[in-house]
C-alpha positions, 0 to 999 in steps of 0.5 A: 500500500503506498499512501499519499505523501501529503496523508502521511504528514497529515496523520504525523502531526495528528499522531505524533509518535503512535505514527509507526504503529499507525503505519504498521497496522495498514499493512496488516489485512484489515478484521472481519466482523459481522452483527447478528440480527438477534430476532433471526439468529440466536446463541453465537457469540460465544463461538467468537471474539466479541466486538467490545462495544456491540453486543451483537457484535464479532470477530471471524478468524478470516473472511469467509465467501459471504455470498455463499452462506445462505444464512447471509441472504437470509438477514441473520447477519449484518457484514459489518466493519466492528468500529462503526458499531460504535454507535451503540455505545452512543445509544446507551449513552443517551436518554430518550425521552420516549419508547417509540421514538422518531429517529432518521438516518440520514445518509444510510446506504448501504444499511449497516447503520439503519440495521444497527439502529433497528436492533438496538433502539426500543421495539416501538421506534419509527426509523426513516432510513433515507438514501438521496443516490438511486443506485445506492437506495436500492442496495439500503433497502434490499439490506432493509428487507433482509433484515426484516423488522417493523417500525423501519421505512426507506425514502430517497431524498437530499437533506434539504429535503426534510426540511419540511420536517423540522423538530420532528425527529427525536434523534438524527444519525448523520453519517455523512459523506467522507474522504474515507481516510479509515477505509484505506486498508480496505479499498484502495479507490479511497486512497487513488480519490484522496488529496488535501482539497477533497478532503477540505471539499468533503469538510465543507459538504459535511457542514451543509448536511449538519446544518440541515440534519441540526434543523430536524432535531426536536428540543431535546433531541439528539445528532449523532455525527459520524465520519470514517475518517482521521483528519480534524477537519472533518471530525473535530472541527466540524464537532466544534462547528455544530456546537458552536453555530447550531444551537447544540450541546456538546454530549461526551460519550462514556468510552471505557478505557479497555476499548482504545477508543480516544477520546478527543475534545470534540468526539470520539476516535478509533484508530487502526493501531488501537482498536481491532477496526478501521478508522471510525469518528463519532460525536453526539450533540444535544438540541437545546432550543427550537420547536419541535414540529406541531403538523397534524396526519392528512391522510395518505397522498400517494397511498391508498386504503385497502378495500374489506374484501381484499383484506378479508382474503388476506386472512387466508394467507396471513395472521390477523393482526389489530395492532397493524394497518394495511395500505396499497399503491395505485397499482394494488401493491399491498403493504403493511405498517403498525397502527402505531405508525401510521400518523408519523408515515402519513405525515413523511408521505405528505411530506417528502417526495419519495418515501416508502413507508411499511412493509411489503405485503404482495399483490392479488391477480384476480383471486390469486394472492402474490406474496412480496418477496419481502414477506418472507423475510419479515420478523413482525408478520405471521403468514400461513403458507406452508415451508420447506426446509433445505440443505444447504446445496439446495440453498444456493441452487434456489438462491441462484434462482435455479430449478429445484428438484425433488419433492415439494408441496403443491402451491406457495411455500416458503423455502427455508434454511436452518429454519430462517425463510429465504424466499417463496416458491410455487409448487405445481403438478410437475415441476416447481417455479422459483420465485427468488427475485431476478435482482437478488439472485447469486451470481457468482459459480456455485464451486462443487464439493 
């Protein structure tokens, strides 16, 4: 690895003599961890070295071919790099001030942050998991989906954007975009991108952004600052910045020791040399004044009622449920959210152009119920459709999006491994149809034993 010259003054200055060491761990291979969906998959971080500030969190001894785990696809884990799992710590150190809070990731893509926040805030939370680049919306909410939780809605929008809504969250997750200084090791693009005037342009876009995102906190309310970088000028002086010109306070994160996590004036810091990840910066912030957002429900703009009948066909297929809402696109797509929800997510809808609030749920075709492939990866909906239970070998032919053989049962099923659903699938009189999604499939060879 050969690391711009201007980057390695850069981190002399800021490190002193931790320098060497700093070095010596960049050219190391960088740790692989991963973050268990703990609704999905139970008992196993006791096989591993656990990440010391993410419960859910650990260490693998080296990478596997993730994408031929059927367990991945499933959504029983998150591939996620350990020091941004820090987040968690910030959670605990926070108090909100409500059991179904508000709460928007702003810069989501592609979901490791959202799925995190699912996870660890109360049950009864509303997360707006927003995207503003198409390509990378698309991989957020395919992460979103496989991760399969209630109460978590995508919307694809600049920040700018929600400015509609200011007061209305209770936290604000700004992740926003970097020079990616902590991401050298693993992506050499980040160093061919990197130069001393990027890095001042990706300071300077960063204000933009928590300009907007500080708009958006309620009185009380939270932001959470993150970048995976080193340099002051988009960690620590953007901090100061945001506390100094945003009508916000400063909130130091309770970092043991143990952790090698530095704690800086204005946030906190992993370095490689230190922690077993990658460079990671996180500070949290407290609203003291402003108003929080007093808008009435006006009812769906872009979404429509399901008419009795057609919910009344559902109970065919799915478990009744009074605590949850079913809603439909003009198309007749159906979706599904909790009643609980519903005034937050009519609002968004009126709100912003591109939001998409629930759970999808599927479609009829005249008296054929199709379920949505999101169905089946859903942890907070119980359907009735039979399941089929597959090896592992059989797992990745139906991820492939291949033929499968042997016996199944007639009609819709759930194909399933090691009792996690992967998708759906249609038996008929002498074959079975595959109905994994073309976009999701596998597309690397499958090697033989």
């Amino acid at each position: 690895m050969t690391l711009p010259t201007a980057f390695i003054a850069q981190m002399r200055e800021l490190l002193g003599p931790d320098l060497p060491a700093f070095l010596e761990a960049l050219s190391r291979p960088a740790p692989v961890s991963v973050r268990r969906n703990f609704q999905k998959l139970k008992n196993w971080r006791e096989n591993f070295e656990g990440v010391k500030w993410n419960n859910d969190g650990v260490y693998l001894d080296q990478r596997p071919v993730f994408t031929l785990d059927p367990l991945f696809h499933a959504g029983a884990y998150y591939v996620q790099e350990a020091s941004s799992m820090l987040i968690s710590a910030a959670l605990r150190g926070i108090r909100l001030e409500t059991e179904s809070p508000t709460v928007l990731d702003l810069c989501a893509a592609p979901g490791g942050k959202s799925t995190l926040l699912a996870s660890e805030l109360p049950e009864g939370r509303f997360l707006v998991c927003n995207e503003v680049i198409g390509s990378r919306y698309q991989v957020l909410n395919y992460n979103l989906v496989k991760w399969g939780q209630a109460g978590v809605h995508a919307s694809q929008a600049d920040s700018r954007h929600f400015a509609p809504l200011a007061g209305f969250f209770d936290l604000v997750l700004a992740d926003a975009p970097c020079s990616g200084e902590g991401l050298f090791r693993k992506d050499p693009r980040a160093i061919a991108e990197w130069s001393p005037a990027h890095t001042d342009f990706c300071a300077g876009r960063q204000r933009r952004i928590l300009g907007e995102a500080a708009q958006l906190v309620r009185p009380g309310g939270f932001l959470l600052y993150s970048t995976c970088t080193y340099n002051t000028k988009e960690n620590q002086e953007n901090a100061r910045w945001t506390a100094e010109n945003l009508d916000m306070d400063f909130i130091p994160l309770e970092i043991p020791p143990d952790w090698g996590v530095i704690q800086t004036e204005w946030g906190a810091q992993c370095f490689p040399h230190r922690v077993r990840g990658e460079g990671f910066f996180l500070a949290c912030f407290q609203k003291k004044g402003g108003k929080a957002l007093q808008d009435p429900a006006k009812g769906w703009k872009n979404w429509l009622p399901v008419p009795k009948a057609v919910q009344s066909a559902l109970n065919e297929w799915i478990e009744p449920d009074s605590s949850m809402v079913y809603f439909q696109s003009g198309q007749g797509e159906i979706r599904i959210i909790r009643e609980s929800e519903l005034a937050k997510a009519q609002l968004l809808d009126n709100k912003l152009q591109r939001f998409l609030p629930g759970q999808a749920v599927g479609i009829f075709k005249g008296k054929d119920f199709i379920p949505a492939p999101e169905l089946a990866l859903n942890t907070g909906i119980n359907w009735k459709f039979p399941r089929a239970s597959l090896s592992r070998e059989e797992a990745l032919i139906y991820l492939k999006k291949g033929a499968l053989p042997g016996n199944f049962p007639q009609g819709w099923f759930a194909v399933e491994y090691e009792g996690l659903p992967l998708g759906w699938a249609k038996g008929l009189n002498n074959r079975v149809n595959n109905y994994y999604p073309k976009e999701w499939r596998i597309i690397m060879d499958i090697p033989e034993n």
